[in-house]
N, CA, C, O and CB atoms as a CASP TS submission, in Angstrom:
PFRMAT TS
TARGET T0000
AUTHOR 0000-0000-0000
METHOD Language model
MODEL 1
PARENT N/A
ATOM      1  N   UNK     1       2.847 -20.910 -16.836  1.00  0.00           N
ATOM      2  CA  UNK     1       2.454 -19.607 -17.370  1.00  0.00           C
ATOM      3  C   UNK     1       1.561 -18.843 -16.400  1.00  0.00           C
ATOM      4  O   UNK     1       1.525 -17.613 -16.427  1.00  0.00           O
ATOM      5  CB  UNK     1       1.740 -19.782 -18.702  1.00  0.00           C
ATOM      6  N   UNK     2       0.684 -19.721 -15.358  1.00  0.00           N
ATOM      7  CA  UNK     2       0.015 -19.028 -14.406  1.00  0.00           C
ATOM      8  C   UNK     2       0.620 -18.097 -13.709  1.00  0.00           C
ATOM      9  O   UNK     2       0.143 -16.996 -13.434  1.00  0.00           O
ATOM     10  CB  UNK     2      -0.456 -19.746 -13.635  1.00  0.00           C
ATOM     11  N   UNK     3       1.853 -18.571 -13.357  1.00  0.00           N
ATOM     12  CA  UNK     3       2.478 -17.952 -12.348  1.00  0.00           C
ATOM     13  C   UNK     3       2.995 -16.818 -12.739  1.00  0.00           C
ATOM     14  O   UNK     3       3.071 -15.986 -11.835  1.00  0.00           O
ATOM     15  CB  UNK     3       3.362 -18.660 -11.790  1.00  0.00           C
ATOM     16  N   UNK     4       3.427 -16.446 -13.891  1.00  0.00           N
ATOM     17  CA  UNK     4       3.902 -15.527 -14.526  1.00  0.00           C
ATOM     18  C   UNK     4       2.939 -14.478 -14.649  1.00  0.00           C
ATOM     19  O   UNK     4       3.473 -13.369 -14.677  1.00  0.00           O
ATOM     20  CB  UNK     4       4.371 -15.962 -15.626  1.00  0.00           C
ATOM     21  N   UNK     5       1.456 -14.466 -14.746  1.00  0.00           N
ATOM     22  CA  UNK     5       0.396 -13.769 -15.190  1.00  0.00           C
ATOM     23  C   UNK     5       0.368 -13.092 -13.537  1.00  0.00           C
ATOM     24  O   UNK     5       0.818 -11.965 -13.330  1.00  0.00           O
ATOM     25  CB  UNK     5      -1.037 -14.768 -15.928  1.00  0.00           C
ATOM     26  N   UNK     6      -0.176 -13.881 -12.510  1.00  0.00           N
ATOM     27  CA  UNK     6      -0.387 -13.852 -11.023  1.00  0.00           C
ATOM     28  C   UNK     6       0.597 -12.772 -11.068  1.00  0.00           C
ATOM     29  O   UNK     6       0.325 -11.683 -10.561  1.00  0.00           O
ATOM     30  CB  UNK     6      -0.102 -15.267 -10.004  1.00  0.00           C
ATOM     31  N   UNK     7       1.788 -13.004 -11.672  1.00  0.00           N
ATOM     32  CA  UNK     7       3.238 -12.273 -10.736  1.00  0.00           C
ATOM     33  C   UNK     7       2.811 -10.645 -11.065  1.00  0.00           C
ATOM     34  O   UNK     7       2.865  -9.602 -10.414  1.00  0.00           O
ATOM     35  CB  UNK     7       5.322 -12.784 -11.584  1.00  0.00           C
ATOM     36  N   UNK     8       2.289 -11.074 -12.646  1.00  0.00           N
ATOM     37  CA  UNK     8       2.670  -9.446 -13.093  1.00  0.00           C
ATOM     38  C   UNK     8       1.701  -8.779 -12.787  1.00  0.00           C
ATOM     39  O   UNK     8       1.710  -7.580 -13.066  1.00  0.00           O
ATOM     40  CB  UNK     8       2.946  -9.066 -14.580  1.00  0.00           C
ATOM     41  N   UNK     9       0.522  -9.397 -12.086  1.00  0.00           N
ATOM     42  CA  UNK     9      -1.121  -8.905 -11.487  1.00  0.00           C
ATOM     43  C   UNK     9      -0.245  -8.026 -10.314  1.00  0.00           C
ATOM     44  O   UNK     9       0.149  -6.862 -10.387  1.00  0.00           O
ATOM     45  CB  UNK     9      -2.556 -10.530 -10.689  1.00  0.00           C
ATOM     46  N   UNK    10      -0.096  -8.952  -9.275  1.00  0.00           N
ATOM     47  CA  UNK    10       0.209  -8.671  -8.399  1.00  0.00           C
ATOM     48  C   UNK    10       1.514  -7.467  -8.215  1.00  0.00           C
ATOM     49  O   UNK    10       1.697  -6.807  -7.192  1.00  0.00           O
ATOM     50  CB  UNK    10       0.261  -9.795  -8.003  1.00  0.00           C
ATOM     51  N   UNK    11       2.199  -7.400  -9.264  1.00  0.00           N
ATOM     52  CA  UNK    11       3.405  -6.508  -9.231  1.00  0.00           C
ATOM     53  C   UNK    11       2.375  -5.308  -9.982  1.00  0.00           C
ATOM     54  O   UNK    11       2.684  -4.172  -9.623  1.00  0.00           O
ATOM     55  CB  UNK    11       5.059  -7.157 -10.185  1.00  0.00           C
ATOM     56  N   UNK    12       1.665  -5.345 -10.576  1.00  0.00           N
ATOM     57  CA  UNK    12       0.566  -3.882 -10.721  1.00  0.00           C
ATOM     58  C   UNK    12       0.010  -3.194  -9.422  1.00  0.00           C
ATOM     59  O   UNK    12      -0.010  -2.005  -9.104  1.00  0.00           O
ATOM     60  CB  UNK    12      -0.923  -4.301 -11.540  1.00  0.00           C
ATOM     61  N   UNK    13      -0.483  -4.444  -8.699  1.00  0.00           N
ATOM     62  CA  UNK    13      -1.076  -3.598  -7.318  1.00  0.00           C
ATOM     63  C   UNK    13      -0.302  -3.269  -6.721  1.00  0.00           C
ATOM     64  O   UNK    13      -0.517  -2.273  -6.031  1.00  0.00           O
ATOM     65  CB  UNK    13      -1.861  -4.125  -6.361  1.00  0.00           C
ATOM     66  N   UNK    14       0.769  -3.801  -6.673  1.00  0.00           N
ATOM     67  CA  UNK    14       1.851  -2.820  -5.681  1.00  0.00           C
ATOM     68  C   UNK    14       2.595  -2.033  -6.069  1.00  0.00           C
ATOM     69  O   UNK    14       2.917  -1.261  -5.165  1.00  0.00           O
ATOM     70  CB  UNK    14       2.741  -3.362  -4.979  1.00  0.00           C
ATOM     71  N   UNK    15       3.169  -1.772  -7.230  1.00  0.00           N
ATOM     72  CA  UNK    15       3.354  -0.611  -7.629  1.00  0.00           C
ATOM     73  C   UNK    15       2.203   0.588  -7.933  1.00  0.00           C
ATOM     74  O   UNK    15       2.477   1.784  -8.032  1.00  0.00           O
ATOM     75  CB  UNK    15       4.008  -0.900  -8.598  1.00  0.00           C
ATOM     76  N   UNK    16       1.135   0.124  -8.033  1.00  0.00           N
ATOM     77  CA  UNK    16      -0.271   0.988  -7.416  1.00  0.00           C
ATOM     78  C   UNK    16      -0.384   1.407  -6.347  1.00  0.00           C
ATOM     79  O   UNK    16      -0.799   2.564  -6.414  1.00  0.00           O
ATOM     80  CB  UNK    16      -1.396   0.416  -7.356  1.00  0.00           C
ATOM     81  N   UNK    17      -0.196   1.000  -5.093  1.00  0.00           N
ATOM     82  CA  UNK    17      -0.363   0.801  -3.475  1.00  0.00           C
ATOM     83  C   UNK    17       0.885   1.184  -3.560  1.00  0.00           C
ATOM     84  O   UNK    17       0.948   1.245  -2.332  1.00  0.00           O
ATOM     85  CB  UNK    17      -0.780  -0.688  -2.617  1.00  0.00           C
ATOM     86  N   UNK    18       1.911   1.491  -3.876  1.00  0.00           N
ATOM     87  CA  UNK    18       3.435   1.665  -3.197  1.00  0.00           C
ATOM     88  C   UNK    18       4.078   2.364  -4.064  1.00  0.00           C
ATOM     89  O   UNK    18       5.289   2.198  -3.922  1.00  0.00           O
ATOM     90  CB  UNK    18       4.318   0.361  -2.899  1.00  0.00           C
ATOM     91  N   UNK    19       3.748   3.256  -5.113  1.00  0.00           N
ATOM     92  CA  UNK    19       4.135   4.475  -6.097  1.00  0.00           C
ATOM     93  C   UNK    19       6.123   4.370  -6.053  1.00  0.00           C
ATOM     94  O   UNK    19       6.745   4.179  -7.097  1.00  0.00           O
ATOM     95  CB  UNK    19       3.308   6.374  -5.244  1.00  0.00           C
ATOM     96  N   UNK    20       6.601   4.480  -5.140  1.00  0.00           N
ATOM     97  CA  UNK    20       7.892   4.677  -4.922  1.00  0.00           C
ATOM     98  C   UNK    20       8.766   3.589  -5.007  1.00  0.00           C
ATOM     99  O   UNK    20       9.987   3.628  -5.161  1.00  0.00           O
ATOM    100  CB  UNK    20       8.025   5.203  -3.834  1.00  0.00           C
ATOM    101  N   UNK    21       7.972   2.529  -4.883  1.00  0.00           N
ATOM    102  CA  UNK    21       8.970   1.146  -4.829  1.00  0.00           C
ATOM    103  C   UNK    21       8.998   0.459  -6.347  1.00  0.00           C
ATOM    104  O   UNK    21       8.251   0.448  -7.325  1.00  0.00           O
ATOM    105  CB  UNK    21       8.277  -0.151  -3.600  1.00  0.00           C
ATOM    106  N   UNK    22      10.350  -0.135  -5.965  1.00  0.00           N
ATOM    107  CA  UNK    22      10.647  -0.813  -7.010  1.00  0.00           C
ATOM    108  C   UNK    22      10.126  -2.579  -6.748  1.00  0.00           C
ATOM    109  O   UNK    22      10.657  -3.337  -5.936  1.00  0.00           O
ATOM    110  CB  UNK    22      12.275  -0.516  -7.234  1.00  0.00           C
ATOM    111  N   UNK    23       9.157  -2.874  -7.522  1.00  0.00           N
ATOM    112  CA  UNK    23       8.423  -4.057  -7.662  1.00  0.00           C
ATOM    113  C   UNK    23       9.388  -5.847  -8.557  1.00  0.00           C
ATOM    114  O   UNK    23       9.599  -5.998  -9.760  1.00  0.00           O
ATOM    115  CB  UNK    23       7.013  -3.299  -8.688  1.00  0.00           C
ATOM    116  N   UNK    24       9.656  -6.613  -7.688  1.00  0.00           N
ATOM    117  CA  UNK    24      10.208  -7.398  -8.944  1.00  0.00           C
ATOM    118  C   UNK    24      10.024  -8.732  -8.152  1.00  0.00           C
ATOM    119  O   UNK    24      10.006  -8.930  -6.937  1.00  0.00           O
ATOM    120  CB  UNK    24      11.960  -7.004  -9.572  1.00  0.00           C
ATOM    121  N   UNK    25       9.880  -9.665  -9.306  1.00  0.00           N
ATOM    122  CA  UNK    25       9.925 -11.366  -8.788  1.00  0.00           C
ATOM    123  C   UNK    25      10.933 -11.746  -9.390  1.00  0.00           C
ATOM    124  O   UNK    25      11.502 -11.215 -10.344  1.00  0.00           O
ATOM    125  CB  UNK    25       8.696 -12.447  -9.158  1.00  0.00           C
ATOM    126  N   UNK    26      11.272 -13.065  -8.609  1.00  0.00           N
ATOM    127  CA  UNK    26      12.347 -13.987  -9.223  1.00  0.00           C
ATOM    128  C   UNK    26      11.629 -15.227  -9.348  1.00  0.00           C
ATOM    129  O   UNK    26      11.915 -15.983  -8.419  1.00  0.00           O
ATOM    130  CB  UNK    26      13.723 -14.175  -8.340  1.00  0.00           C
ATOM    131  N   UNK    27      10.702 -15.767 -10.254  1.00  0.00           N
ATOM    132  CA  UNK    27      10.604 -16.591 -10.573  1.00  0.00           C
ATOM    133  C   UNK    27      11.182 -17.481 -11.032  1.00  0.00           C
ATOM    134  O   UNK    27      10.358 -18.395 -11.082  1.00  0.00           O
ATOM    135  CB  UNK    27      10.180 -16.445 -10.834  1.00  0.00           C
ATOM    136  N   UNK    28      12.135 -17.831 -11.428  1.00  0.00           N
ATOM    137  CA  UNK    28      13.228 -18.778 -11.498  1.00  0.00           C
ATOM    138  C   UNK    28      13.740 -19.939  -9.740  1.00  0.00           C
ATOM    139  O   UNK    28      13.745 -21.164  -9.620  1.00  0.00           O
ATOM    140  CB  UNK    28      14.590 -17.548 -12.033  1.00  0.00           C
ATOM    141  N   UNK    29      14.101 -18.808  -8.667  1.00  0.00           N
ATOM    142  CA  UNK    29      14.307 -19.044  -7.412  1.00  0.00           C
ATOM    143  C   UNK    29      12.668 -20.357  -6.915  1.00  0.00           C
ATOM    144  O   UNK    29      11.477 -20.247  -7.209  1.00  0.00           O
ATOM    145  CB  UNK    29      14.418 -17.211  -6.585  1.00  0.00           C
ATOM    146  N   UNK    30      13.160 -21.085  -6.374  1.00  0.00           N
ATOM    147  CA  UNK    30      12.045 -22.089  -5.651  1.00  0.00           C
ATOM    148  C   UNK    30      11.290 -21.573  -4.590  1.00  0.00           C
ATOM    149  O   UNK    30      10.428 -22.259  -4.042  1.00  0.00           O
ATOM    150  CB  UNK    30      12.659 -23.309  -5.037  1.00  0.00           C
ATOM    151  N   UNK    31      11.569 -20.287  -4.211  1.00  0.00           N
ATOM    152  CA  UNK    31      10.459 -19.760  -3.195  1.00  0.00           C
ATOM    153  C   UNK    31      10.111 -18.838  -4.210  1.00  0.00           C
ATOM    154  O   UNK    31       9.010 -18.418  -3.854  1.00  0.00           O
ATOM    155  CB  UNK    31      10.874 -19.095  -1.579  1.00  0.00           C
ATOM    156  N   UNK    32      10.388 -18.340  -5.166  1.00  0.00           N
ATOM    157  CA  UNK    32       9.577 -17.066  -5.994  1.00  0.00           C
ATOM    158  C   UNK    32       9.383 -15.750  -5.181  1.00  0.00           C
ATOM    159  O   UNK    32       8.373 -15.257  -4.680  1.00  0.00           O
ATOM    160  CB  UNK    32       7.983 -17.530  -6.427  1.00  0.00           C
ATOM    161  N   UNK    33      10.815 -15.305  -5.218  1.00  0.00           N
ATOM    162  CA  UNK    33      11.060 -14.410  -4.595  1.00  0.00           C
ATOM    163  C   UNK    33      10.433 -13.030  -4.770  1.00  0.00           C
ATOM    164  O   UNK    33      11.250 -12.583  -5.574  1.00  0.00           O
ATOM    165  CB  UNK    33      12.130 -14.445  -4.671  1.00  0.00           C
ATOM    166  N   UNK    34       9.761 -12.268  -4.627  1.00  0.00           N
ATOM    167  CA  UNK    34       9.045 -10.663  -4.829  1.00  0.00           C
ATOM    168  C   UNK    34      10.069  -9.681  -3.766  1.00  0.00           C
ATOM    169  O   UNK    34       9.986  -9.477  -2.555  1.00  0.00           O
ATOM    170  CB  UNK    34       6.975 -10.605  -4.152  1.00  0.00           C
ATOM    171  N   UNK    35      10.886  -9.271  -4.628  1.00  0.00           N
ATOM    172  CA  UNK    35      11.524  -7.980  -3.790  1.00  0.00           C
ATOM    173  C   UNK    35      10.871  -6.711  -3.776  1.00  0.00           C
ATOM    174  O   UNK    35      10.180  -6.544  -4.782  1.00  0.00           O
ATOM    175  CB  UNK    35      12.849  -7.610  -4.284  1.00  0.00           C
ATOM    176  N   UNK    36      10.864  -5.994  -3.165  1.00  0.00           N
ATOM    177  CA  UNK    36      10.269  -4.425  -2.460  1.00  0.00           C
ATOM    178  C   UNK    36      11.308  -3.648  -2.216  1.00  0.00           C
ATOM    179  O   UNK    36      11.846  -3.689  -1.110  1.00  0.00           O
ATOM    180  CB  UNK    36       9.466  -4.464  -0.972  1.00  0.00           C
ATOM    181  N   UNK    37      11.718  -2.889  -3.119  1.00  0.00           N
ATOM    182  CA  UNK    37      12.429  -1.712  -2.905  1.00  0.00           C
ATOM    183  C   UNK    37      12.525  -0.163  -2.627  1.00  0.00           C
ATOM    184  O   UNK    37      11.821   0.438  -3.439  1.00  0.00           O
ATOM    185  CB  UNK    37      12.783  -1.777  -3.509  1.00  0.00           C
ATOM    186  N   UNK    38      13.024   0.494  -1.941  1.00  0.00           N
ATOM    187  CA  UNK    38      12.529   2.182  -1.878  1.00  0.00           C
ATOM    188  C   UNK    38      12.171   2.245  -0.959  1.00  0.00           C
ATOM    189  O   UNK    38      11.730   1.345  -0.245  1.00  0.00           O
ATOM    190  CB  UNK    38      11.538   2.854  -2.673  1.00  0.00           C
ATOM    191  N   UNK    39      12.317   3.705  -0.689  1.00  0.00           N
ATOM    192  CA  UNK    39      11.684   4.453   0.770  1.00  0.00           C
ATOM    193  C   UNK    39      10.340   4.264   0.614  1.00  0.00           C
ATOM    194  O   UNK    39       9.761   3.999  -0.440  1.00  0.00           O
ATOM    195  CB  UNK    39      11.959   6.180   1.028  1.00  0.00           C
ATOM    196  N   UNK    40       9.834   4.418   1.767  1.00  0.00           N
ATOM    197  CA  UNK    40       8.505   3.982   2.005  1.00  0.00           C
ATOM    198  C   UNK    40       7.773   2.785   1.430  1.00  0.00           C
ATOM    199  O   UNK    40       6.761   2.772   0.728  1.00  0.00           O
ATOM    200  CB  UNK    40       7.835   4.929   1.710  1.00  0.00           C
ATOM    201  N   UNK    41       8.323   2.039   1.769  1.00  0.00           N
ATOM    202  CA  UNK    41       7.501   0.242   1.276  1.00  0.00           C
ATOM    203  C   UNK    41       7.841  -0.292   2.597  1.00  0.00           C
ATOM    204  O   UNK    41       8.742  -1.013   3.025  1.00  0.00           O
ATOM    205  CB  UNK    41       8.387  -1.026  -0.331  1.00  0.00           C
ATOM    206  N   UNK    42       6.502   0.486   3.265  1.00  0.00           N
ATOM    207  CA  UNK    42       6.457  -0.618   4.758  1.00  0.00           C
ATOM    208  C   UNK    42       6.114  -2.355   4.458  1.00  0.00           C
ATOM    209  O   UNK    42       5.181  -2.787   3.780  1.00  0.00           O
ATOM    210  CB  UNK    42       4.911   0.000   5.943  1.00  0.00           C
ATOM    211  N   UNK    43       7.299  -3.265   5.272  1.00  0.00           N
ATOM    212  CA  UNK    43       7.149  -4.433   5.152  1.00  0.00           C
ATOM    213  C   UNK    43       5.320  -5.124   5.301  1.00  0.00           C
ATOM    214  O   UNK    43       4.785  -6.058   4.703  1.00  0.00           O
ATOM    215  CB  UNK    43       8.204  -4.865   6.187  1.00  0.00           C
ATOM    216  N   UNK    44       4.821  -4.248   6.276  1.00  0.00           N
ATOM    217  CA  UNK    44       3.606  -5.087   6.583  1.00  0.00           C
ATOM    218  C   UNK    44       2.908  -4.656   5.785  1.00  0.00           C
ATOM    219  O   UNK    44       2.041  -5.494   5.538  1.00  0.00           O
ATOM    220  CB  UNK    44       2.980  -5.106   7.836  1.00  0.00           C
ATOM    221  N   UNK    45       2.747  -3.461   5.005  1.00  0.00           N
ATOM    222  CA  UNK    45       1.723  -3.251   4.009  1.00  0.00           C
ATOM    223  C   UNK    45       1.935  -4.177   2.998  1.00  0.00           C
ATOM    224  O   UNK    45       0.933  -4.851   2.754  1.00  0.00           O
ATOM    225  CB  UNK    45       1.689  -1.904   3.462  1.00  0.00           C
ATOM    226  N   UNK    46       3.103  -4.476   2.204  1.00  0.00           N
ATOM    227  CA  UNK    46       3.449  -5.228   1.234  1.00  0.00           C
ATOM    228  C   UNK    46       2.972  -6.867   1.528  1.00  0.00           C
ATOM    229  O   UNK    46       2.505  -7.578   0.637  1.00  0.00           O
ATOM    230  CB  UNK    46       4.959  -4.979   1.063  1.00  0.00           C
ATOM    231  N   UNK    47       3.184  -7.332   2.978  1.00  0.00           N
ATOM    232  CA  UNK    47       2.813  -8.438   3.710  1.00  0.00           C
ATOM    233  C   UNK    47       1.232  -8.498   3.262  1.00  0.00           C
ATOM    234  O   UNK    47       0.773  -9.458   2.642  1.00  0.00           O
ATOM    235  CB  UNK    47       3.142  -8.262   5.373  1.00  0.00           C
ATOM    236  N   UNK    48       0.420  -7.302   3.670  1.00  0.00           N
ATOM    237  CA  UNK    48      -1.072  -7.715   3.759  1.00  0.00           C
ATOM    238  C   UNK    48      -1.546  -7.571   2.516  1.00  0.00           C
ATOM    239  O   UNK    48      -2.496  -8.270   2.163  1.00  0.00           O
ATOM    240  CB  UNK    48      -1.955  -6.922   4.720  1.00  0.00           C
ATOM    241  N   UNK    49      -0.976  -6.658   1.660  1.00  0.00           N
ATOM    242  CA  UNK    49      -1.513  -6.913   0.209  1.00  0.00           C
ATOM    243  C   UNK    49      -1.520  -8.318  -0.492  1.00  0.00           C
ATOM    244  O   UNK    49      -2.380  -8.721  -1.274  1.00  0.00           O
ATOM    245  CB  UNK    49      -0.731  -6.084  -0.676  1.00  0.00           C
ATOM    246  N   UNK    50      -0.189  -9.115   0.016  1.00  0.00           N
ATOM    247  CA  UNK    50       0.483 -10.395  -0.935  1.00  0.00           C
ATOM    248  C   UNK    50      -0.938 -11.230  -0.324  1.00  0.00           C
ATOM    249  O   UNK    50      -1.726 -11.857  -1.032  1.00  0.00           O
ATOM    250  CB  UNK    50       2.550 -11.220  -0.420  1.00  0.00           C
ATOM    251  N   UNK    51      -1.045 -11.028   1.425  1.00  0.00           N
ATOM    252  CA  UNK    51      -1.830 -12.117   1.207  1.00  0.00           C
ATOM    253  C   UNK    51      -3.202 -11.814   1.283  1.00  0.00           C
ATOM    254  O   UNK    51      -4.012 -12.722   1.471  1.00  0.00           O
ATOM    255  CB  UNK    51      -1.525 -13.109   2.051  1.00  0.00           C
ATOM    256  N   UNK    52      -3.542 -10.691   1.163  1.00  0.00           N
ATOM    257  CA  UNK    52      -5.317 -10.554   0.381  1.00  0.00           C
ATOM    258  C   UNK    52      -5.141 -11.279  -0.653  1.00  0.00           C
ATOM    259  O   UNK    52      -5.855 -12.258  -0.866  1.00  0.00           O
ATOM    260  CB  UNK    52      -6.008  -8.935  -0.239  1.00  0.00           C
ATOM    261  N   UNK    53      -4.396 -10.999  -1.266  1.00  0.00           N
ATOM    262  CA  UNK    53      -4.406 -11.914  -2.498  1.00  0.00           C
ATOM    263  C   UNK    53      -4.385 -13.312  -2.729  1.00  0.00           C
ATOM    264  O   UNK    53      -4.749 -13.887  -3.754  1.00  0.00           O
ATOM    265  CB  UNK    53      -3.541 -11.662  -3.091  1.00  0.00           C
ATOM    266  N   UNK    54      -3.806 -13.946  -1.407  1.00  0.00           N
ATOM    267  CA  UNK    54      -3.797 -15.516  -1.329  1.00  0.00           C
ATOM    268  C   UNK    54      -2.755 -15.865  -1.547  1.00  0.00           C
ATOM    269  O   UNK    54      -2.675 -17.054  -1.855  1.00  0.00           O
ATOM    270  CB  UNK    54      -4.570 -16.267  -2.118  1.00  0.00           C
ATOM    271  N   UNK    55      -1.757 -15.249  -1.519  1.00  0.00           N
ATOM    272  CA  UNK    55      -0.247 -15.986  -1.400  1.00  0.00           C
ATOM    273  C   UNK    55       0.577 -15.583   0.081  1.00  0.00           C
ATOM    274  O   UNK    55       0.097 -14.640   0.710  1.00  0.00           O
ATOM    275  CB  UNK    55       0.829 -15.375  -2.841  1.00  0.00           C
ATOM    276  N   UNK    56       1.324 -16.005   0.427  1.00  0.00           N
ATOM    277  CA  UNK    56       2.230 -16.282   1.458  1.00  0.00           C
ATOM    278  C   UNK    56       3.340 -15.377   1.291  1.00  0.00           C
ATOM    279  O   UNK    56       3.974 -15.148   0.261  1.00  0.00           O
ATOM    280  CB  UNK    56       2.659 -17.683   1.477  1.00  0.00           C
ATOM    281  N   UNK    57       3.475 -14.938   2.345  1.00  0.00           N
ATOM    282  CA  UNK    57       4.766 -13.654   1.946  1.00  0.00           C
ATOM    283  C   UNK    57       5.783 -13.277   3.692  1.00  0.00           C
ATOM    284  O   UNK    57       5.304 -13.317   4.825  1.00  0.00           O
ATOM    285  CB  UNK    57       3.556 -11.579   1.254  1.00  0.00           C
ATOM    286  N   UNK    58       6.418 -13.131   3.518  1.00  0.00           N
ATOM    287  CA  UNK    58       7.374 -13.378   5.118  1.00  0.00           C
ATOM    288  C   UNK    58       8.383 -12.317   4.453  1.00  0.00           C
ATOM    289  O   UNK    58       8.594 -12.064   3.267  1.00  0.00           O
ATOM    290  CB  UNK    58       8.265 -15.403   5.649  1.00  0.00           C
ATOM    291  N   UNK    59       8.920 -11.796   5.607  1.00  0.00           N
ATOM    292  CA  UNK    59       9.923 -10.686   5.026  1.00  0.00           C
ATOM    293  C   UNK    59      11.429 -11.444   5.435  1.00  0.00           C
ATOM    294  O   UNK    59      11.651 -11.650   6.628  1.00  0.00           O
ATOM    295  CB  UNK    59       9.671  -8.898   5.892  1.00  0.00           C
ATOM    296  N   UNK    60      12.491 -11.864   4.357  1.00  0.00           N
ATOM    297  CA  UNK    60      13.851 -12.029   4.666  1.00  0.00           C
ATOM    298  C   UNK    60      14.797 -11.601   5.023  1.00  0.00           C
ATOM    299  O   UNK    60      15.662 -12.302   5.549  1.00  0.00           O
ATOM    300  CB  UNK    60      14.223 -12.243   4.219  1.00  0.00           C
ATOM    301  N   UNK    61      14.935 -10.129   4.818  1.00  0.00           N
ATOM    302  CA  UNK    61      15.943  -9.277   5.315  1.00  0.00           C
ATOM    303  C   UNK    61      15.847  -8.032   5.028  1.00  0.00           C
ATOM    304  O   UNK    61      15.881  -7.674   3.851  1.00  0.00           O
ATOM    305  CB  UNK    61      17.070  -9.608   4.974  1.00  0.00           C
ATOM    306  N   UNK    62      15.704  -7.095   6.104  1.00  0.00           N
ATOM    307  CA  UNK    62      15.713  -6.085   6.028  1.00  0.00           C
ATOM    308  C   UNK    62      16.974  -5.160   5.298  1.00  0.00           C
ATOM    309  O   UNK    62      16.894  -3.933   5.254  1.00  0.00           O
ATOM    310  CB  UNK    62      15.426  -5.959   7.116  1.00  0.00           C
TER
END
């Protein structure tokens, strides 16, 4: 249930910080995937927010 709470924290600040993007996890997936969608959602901003926060975040495909 932690993870679920964390997810939806964290999917507030970035749809805060990133107005235009579309915010979503796949919690189900074993890496717990957070997709970033939309114009203007620079990869590294999304990068340095995840890990102020203390999680690990790498971009898969552009």
């Amino acid at each position: 249930m932690a993870r679920v709470s964390q997810a939806h924290a964290l999917a507030q600040l970035l749809t805060q910080q990133l107005p235009g993007c579309k915010i979503s996890f796949d919690l189900d997936d074993c890496d717990r995937i957070l997709r970033v969608e939309g114009n203007g959602c620079p990869p590294e901003l999304v990068i340095e927010l995840v890990q102020e926060n203390g999680f690990f975040c790498q971009v898969l495909e552009e």
